[in-house]
N, CA, C and O atoms as a Maestro MAE file, in Angstrom:
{
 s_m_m2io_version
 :::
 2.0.0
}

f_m_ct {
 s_m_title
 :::
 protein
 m_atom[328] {
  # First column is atom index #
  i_m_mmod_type
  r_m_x_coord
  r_m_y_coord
  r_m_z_coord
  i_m_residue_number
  s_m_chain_name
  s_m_pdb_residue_name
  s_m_pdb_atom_name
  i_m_atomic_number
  :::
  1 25 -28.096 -51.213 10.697 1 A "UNK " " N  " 7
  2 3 -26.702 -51.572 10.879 1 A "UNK " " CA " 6
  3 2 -25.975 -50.393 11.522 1 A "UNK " " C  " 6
  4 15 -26.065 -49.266 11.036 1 A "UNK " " O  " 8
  5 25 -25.066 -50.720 12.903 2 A "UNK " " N  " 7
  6 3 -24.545 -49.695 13.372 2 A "UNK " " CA " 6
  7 2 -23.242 -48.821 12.256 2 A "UNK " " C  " 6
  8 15 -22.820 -49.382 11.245 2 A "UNK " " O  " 8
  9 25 -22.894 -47.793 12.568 3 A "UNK " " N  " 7
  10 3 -21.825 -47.469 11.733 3 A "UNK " " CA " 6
  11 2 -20.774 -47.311 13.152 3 A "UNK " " C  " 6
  12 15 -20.848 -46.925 14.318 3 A "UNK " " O  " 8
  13 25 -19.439 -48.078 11.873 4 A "UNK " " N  " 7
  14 3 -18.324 -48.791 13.032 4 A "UNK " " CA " 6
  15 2 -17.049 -47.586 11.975 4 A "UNK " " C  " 6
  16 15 -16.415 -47.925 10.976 4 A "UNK " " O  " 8
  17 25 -17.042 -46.408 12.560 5 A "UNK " " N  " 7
  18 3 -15.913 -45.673 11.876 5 A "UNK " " CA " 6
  19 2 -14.813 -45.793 12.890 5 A "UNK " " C  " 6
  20 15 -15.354 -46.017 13.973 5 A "UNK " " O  " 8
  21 25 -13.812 -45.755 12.988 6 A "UNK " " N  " 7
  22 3 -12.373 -45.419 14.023 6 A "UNK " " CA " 6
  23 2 -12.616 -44.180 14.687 6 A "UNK " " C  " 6
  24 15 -13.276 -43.378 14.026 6 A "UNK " " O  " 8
  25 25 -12.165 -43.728 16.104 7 A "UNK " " N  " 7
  26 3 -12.512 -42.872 16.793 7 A "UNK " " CA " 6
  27 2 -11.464 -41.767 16.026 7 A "UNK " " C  " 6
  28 15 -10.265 -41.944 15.807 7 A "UNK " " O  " 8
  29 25 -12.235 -40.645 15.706 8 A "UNK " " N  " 7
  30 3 -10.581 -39.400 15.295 8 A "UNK " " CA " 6
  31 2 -10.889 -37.994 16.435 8 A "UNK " " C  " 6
  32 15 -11.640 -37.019 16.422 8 A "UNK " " O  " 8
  33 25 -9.482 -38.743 17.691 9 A "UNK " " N  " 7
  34 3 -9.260 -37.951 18.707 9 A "UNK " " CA " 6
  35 2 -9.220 -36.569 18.450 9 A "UNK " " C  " 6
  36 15 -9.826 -35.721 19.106 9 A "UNK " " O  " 8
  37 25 -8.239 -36.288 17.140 10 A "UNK " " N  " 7
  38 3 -8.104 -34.677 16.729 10 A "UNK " " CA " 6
  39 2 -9.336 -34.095 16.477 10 A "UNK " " C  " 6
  40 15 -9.518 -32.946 16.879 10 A "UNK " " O  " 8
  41 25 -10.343 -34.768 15.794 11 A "UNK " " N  " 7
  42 3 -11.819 -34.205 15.648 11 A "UNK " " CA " 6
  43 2 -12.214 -34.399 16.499 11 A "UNK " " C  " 6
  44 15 -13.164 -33.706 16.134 11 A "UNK " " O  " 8
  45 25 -12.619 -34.842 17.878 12 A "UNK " " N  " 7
  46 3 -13.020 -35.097 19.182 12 A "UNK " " CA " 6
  47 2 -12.081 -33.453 19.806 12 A "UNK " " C  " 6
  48 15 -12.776 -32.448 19.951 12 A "UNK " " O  " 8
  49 25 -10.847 -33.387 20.054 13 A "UNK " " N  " 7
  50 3 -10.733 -32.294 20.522 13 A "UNK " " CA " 6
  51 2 -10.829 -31.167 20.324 13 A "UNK " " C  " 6
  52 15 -10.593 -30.266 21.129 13 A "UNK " " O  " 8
  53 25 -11.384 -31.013 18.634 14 A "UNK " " N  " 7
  54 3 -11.430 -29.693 18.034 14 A "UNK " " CA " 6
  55 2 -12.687 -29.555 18.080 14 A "UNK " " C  " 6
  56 15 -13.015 -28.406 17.784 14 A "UNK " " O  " 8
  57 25 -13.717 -30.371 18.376 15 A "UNK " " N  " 7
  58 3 -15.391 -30.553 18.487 15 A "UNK " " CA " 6
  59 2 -15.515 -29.820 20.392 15 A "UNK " " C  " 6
  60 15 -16.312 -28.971 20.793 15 A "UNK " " O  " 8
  61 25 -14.057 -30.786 21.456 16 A "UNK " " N  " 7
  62 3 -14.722 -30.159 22.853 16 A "UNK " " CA " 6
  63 2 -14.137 -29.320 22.908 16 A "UNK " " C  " 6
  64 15 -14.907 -28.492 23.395 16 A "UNK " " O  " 8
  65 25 -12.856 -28.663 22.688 17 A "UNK " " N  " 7
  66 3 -12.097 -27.660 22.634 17 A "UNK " " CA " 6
  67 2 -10.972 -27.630 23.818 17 A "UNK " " C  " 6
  68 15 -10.792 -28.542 24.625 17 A "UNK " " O  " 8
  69 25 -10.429 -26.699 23.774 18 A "UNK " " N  " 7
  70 3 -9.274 -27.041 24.784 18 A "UNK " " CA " 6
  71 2 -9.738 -27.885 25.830 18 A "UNK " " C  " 6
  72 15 -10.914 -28.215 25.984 18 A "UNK " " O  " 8
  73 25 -8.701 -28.252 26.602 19 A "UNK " " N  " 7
  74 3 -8.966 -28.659 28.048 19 A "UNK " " CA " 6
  75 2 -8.679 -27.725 29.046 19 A "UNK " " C  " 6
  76 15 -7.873 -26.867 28.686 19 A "UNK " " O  " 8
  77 25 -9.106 -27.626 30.223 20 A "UNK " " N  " 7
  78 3 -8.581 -26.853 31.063 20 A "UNK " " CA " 6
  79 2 -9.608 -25.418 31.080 20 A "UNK " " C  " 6
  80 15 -9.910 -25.314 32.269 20 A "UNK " " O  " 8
  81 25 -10.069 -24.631 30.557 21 A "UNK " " N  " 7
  82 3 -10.404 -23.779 29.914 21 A "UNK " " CA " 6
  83 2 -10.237 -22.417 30.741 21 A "UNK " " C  " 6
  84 15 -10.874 -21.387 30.526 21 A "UNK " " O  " 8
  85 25 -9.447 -22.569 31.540 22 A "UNK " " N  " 7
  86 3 -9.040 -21.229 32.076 22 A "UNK " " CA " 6
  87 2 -8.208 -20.732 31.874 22 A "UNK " " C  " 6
  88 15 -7.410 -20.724 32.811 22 A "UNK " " O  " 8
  89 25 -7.741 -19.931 30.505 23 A "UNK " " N  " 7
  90 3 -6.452 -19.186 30.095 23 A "UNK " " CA " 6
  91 2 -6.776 -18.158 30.462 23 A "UNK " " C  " 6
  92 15 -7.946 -17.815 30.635 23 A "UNK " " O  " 8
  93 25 -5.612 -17.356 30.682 24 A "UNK " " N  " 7
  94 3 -5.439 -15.660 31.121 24 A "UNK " " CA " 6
  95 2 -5.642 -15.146 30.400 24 A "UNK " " C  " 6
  96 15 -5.695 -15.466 29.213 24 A "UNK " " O  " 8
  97 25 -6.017 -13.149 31.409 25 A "UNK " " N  " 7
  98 3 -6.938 -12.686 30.287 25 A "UNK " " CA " 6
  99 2 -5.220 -11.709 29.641 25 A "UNK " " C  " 6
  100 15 -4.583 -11.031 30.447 25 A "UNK " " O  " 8
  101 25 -4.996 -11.776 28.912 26 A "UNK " " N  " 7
  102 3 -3.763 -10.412 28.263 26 A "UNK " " CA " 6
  103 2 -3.920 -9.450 27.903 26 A "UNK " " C  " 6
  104 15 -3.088 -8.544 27.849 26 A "UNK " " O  " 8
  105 25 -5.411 -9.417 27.458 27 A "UNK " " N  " 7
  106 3 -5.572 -7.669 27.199 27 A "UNK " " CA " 6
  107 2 -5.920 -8.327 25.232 27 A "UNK " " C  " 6
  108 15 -6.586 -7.686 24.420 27 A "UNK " " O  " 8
  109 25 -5.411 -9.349 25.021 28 A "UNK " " N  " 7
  110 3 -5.536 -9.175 23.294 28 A "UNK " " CA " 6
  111 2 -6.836 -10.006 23.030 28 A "UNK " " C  " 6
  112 15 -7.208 -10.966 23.705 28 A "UNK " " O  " 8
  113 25 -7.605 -9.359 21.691 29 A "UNK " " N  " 7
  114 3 -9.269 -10.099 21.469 29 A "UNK " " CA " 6
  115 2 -8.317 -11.491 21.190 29 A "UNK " " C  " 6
  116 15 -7.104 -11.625 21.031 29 A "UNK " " O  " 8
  117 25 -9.249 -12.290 21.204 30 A "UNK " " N  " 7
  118 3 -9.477 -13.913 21.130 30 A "UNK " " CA " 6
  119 2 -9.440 -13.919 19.136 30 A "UNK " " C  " 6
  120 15 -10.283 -13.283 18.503 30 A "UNK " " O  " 8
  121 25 -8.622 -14.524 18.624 31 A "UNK " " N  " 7
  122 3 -8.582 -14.510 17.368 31 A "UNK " " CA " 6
  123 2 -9.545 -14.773 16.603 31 A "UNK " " C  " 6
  124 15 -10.210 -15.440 17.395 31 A "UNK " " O  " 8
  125 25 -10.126 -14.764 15.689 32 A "UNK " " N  " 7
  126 3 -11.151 -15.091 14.853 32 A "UNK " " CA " 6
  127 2 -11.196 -16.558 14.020 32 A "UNK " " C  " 6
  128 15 -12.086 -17.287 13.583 32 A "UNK " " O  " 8
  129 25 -9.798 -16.569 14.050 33 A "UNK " " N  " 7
  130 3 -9.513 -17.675 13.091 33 A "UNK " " CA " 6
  131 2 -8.365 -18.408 13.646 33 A "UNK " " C  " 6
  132 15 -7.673 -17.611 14.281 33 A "UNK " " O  " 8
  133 25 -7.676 -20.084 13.680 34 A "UNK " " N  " 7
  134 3 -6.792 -20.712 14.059 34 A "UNK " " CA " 6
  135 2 -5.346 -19.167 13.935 34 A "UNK " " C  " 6
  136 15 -4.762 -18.660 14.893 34 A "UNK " " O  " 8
  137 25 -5.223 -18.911 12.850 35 A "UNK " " N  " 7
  138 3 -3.925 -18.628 12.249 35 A "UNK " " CA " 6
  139 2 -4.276 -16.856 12.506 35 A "UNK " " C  " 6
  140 15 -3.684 -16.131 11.707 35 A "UNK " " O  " 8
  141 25 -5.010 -16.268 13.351 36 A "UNK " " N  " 7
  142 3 -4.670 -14.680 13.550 36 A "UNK " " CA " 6
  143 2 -3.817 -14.619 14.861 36 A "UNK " " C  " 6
  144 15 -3.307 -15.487 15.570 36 A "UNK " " O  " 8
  145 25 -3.851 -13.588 14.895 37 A "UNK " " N  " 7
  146 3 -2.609 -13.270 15.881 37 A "UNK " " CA " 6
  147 2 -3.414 -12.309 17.070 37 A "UNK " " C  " 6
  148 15 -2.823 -12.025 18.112 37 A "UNK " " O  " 8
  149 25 -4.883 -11.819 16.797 38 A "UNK " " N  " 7
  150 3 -4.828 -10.953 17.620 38 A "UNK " " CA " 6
  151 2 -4.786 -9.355 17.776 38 A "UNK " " C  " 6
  152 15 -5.422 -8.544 18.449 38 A "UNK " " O  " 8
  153 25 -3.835 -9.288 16.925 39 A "UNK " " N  " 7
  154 3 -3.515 -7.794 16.651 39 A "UNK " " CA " 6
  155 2 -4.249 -7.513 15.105 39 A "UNK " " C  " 6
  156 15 -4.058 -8.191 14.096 39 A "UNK " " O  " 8
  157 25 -5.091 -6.378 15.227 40 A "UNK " " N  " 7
  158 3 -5.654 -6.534 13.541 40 A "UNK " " CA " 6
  159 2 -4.635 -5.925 12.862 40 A "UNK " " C  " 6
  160 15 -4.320 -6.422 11.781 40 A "UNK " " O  " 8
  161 25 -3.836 -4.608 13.399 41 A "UNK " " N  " 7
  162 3 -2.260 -4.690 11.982 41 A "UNK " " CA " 6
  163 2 -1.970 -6.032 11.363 41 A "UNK " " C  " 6
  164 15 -2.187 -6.333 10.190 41 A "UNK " " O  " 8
  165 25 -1.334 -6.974 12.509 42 A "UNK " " N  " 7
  166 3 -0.532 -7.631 12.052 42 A "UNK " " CA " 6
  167 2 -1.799 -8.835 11.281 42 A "UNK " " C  " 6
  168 15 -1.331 -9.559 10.402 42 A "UNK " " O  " 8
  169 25 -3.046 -8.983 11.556 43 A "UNK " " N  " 7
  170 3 -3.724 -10.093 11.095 43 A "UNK " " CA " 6
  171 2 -3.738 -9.662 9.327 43 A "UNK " " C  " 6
  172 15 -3.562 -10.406 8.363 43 A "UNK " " O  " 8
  173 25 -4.059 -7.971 9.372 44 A "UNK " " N  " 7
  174 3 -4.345 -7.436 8.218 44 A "UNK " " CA " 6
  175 2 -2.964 -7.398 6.659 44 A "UNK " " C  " 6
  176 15 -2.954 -6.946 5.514 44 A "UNK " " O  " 8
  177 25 -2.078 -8.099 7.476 45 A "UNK " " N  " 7
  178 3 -0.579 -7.921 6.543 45 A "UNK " " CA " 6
  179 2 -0.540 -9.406 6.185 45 A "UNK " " C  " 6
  180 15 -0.229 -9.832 5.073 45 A "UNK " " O  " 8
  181 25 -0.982 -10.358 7.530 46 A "UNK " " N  " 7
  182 3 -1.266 -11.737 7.022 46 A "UNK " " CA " 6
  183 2 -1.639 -12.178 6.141 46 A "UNK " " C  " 6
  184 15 -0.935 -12.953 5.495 46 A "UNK " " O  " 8
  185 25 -3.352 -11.744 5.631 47 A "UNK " " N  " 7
  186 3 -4.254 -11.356 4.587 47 A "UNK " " CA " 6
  187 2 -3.969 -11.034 3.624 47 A "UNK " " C  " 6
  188 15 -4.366 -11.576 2.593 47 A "UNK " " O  " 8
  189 25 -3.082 -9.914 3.672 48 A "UNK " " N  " 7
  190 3 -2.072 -9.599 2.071 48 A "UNK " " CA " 6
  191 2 -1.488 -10.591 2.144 48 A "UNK " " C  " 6
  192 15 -2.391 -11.389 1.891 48 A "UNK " " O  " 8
  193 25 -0.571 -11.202 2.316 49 A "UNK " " N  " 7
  194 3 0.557 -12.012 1.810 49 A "UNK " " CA " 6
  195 2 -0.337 -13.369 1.840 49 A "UNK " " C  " 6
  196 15 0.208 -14.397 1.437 49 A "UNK " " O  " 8
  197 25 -1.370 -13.414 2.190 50 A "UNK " " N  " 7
  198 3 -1.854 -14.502 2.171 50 A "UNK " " CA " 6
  199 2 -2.506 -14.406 0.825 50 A "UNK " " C  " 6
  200 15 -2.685 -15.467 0.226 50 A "UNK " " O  " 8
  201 25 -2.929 -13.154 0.199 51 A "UNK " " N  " 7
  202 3 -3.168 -13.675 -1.679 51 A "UNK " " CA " 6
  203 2 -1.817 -13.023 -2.205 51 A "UNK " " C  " 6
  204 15 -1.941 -12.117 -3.029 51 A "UNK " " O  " 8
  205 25 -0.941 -13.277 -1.932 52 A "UNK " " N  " 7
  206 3 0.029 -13.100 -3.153 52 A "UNK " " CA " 6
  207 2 0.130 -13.682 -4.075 52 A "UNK " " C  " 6
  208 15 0.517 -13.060 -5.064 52 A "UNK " " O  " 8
  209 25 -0.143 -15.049 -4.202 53 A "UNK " " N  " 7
  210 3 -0.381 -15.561 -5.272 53 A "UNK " " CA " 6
  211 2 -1.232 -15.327 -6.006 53 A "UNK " " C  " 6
  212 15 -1.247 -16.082 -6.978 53 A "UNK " " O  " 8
  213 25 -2.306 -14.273 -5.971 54 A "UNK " " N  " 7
  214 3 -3.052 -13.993 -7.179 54 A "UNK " " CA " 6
  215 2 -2.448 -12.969 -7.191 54 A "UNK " " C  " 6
  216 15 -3.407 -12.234 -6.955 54 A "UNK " " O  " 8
  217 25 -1.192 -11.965 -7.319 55 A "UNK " " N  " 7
  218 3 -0.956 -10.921 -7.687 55 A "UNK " " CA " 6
  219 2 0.257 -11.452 -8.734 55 A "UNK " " C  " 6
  220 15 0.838 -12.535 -8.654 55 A "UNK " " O  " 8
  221 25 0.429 -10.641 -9.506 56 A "UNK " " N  " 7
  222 3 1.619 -11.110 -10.583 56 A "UNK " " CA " 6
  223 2 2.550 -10.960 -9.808 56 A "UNK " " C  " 6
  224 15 2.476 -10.339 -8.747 56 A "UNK " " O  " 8
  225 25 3.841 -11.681 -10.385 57 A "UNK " " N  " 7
  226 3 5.385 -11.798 -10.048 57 A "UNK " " CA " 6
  227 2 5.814 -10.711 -9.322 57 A "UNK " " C  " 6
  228 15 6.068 -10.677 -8.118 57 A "UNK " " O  " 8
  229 25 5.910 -9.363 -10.556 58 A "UNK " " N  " 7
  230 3 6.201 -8.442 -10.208 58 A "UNK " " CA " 6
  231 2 5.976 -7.163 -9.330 58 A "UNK " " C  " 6
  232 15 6.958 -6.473 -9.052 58 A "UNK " " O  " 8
  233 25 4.622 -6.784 -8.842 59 A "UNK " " N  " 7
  234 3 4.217 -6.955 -7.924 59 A "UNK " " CA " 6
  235 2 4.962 -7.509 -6.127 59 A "UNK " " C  " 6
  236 15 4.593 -6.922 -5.110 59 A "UNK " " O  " 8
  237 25 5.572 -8.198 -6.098 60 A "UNK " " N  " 7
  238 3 5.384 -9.020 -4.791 60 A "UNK " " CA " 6
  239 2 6.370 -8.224 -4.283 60 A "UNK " " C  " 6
  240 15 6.325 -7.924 -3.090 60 A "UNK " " O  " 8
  241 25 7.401 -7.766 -5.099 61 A "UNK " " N  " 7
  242 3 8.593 -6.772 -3.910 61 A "UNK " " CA " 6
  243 2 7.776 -5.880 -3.295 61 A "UNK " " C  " 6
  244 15 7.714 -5.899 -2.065 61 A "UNK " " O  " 8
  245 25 6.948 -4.874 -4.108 62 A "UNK " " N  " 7
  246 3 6.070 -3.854 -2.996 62 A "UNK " " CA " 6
  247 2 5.096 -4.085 -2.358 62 A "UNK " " C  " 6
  248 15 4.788 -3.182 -1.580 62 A "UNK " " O  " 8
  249 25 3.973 -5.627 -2.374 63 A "UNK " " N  " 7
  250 3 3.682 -6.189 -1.822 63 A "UNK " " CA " 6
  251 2 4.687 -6.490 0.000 63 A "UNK " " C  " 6
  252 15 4.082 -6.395 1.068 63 A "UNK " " O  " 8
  253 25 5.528 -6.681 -0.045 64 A "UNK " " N  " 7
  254 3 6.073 -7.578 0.661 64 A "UNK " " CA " 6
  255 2 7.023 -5.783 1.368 64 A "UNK " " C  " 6
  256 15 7.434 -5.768 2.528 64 A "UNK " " O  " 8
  257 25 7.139 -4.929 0.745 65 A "UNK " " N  " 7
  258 3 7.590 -3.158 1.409 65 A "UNK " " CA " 6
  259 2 6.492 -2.851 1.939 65 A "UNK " " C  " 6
  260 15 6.702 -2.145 2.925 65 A "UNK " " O  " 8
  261 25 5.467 -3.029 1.773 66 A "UNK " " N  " 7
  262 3 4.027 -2.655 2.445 66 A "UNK " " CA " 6
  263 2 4.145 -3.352 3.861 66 A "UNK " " C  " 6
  264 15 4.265 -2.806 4.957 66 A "UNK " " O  " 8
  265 25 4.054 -5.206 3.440 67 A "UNK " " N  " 7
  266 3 3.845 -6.046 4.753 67 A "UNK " " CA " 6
  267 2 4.924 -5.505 5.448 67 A "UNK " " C  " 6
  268 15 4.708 -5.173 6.614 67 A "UNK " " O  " 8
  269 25 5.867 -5.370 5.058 68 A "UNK " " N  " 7
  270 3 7.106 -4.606 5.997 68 A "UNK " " CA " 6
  271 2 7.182 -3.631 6.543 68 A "UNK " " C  " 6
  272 15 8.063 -3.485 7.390 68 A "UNK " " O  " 8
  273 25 6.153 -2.475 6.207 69 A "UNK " " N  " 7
  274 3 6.079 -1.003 6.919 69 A "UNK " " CA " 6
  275 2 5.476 -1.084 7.795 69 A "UNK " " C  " 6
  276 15 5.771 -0.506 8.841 69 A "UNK " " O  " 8
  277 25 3.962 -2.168 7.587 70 A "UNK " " N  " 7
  278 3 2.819 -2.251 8.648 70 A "UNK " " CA " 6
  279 2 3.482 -2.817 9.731 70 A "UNK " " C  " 6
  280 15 3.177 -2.370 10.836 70 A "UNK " " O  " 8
  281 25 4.392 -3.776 9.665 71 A "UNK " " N  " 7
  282 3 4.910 -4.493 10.706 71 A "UNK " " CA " 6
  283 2 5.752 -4.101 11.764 71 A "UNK " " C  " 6
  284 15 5.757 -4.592 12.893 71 A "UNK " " O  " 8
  285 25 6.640 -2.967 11.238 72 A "UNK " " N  " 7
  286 3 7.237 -2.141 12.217 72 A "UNK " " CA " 6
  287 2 6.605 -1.191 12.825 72 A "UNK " " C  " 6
  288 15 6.911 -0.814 13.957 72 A "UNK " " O  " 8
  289 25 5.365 -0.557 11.924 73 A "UNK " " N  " 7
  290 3 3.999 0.227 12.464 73 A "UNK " " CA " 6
  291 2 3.786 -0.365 13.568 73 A "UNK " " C  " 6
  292 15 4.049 -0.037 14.725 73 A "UNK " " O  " 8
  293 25 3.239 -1.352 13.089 74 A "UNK " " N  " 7
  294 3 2.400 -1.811 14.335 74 A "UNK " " CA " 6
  295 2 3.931 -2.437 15.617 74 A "UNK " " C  " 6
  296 15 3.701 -2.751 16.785 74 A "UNK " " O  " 8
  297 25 4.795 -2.456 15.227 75 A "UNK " " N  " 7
  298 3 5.826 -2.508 16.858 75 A "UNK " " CA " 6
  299 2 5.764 -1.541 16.949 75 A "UNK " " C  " 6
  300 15 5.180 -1.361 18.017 75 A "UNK " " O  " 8
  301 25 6.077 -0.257 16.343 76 A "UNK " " N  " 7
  302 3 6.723 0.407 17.264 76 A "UNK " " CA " 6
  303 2 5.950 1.298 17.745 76 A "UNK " " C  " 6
  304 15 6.469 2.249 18.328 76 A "UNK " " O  " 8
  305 25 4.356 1.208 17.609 77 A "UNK " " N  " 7
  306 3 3.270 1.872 18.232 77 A "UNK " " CA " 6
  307 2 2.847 1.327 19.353 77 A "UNK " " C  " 6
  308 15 2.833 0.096 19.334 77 A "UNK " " O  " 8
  309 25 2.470 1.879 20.401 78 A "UNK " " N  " 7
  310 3 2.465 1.627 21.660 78 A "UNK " " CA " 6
  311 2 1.009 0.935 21.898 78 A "UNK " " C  " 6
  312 15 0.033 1.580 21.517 78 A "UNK " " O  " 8
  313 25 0.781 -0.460 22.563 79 A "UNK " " N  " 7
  314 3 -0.428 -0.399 22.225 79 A "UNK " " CA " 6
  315 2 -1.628 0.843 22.704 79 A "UNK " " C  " 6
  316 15 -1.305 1.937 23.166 79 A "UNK " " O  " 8
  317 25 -3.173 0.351 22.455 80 A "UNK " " N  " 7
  318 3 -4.042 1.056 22.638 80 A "UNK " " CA " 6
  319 2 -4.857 0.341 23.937 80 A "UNK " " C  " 6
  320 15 -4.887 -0.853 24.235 80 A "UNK " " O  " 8
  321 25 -5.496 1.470 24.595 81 A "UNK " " N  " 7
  322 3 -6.126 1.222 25.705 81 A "UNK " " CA " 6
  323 2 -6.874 -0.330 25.771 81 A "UNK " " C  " 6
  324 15 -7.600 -0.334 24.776 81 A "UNK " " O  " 8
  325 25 -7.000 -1.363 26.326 82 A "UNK " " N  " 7
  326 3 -7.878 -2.306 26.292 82 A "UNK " " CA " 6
  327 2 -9.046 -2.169 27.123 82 A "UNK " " C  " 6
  328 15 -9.910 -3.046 27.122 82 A "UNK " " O  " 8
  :::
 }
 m_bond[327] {
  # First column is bond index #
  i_m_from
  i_m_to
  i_m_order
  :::
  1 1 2 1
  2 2 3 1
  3 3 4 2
  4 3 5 1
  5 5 6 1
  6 6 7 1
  7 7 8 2
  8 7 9 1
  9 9 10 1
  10 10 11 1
  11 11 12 2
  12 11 13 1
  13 13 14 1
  14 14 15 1
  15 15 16 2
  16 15 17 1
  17 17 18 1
  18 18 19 1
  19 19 20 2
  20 19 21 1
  21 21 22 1
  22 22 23 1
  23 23 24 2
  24 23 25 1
  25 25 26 1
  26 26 27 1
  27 27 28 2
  28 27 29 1
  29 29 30 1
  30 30 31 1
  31 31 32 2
  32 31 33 1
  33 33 34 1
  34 34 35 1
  35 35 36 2
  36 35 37 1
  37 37 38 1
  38 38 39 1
  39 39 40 2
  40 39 41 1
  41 41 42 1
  42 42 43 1
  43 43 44 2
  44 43 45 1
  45 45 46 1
  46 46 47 1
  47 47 48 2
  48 47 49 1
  49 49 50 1
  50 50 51 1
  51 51 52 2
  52 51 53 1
  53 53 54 1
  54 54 55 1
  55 55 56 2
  56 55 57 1
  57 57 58 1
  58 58 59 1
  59 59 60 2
  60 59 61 1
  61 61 62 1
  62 62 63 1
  63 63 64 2
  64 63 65 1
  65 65 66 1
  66 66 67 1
  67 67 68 2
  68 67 69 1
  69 69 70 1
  70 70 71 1
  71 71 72 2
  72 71 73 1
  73 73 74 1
  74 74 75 1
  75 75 76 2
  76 75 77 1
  77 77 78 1
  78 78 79 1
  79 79 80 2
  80 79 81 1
  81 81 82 1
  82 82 83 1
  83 83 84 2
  84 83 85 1
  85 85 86 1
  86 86 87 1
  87 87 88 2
  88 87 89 1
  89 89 90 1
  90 90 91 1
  91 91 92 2
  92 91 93 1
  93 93 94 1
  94 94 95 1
  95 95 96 2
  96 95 97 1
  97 97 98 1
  98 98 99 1
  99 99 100 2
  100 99 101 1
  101 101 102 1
  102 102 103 1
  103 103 104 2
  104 103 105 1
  105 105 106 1
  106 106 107 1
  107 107 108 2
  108 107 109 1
  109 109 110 1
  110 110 111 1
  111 111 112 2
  112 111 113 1
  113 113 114 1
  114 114 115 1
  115 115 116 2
  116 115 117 1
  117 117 118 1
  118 118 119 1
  119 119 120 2
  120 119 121 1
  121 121 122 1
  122 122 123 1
  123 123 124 2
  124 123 125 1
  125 125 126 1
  126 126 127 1
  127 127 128 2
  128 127 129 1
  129 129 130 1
  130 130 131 1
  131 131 132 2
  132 131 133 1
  133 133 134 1
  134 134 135 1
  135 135 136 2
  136 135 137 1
  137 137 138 1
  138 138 139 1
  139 139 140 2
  140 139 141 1
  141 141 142 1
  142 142 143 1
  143 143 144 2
  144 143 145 1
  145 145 146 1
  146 146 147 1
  147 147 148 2
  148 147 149 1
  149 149 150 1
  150 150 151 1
  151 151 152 2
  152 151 153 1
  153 153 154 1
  154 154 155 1
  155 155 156 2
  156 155 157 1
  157 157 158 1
  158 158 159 1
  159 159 160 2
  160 159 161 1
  161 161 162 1
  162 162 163 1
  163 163 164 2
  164 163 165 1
  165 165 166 1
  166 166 167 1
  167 167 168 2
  168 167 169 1
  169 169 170 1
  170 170 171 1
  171 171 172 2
  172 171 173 1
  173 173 174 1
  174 174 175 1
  175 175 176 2
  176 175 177 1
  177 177 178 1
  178 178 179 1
  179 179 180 2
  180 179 181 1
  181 181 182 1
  182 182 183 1
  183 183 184 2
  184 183 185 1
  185 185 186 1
  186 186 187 1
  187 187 188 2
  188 187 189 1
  189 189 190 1
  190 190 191 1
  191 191 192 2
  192 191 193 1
  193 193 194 1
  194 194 195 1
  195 195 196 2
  196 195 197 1
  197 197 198 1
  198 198 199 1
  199 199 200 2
  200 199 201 1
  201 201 202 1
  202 202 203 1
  203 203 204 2
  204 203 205 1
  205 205 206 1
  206 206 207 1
  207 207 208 2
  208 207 209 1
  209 209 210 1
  210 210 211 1
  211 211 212 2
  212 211 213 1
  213 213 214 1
  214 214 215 1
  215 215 216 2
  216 215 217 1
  217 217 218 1
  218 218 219 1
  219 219 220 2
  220 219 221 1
  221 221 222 1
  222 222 223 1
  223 223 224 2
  224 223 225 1
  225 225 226 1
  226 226 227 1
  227 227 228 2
  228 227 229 1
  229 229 230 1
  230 230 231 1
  231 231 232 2
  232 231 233 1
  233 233 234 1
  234 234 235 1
  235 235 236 2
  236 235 237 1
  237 237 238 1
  238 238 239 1
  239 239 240 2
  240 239 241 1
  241 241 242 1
  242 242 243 1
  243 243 244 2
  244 243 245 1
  245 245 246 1
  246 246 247 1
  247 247 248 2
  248 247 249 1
  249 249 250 1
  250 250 251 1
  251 251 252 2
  252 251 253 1
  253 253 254 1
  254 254 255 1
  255 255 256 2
  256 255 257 1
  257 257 258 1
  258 258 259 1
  259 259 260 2
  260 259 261 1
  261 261 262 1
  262 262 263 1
  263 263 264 2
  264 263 265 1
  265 265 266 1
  266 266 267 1
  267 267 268 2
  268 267 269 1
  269 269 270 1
  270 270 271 1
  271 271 272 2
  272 271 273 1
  273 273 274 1
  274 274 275 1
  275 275 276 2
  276 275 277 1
  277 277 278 1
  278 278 279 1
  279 279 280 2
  280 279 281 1
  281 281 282 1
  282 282 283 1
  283 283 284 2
  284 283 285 1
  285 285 286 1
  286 286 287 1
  287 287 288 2
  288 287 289 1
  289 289 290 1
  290 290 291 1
  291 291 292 2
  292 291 293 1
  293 293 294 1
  294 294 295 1
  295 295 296 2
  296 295 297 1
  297 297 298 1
  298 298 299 1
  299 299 300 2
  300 299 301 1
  301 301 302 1
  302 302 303 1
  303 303 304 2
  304 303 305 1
  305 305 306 1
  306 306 307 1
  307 307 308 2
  308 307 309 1
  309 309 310 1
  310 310 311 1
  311 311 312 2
  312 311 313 1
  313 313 314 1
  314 314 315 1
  315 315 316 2
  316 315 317 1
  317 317 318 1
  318 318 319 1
  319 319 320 2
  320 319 321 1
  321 321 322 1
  322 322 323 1
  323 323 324 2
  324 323 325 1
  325 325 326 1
  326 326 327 1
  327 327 328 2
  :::
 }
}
């Protein structure tokens, strides 16, 4: 018996991948994951705030003075050679 599922376009395009496939080069690596950015500062502050929820309550203000130092770190440093 054939199997008769509905076509799912979004899994069809995430299986061939973009279209077009000639994006420019910018100088930044190709992300690792949907949701990096590229820059490992800023991927690496992502990562923190991305378990805050396993850190207690109290905790999260200097959690969140940290993600805030790295973030202006990483602007206001010039990038590095590519």
């Amino acid at each position: 018996m054939a199997d008769h599922r509905p076509h799912d376009a979004a899994a069809s395009a995430r299986e061939d991948g973009p279209e077009g496939g000639d994006e420019p080069d910018d100088g930044l690596a190709a992300p690792a994951r949907p949701d990096a950015t590229g820059v490992p500062e800023v991927d690496a502050v992502v990562d923190d705030l991305a378990r805050l929820d396993d850190r207690a309550l109290d905790e999260h203000p200097a959690v969140f003075e940290h993600a805030h130092a790295e973030l202006r770190r990483a602007l206001d440093e010039p990038p590095g050679p590519a």
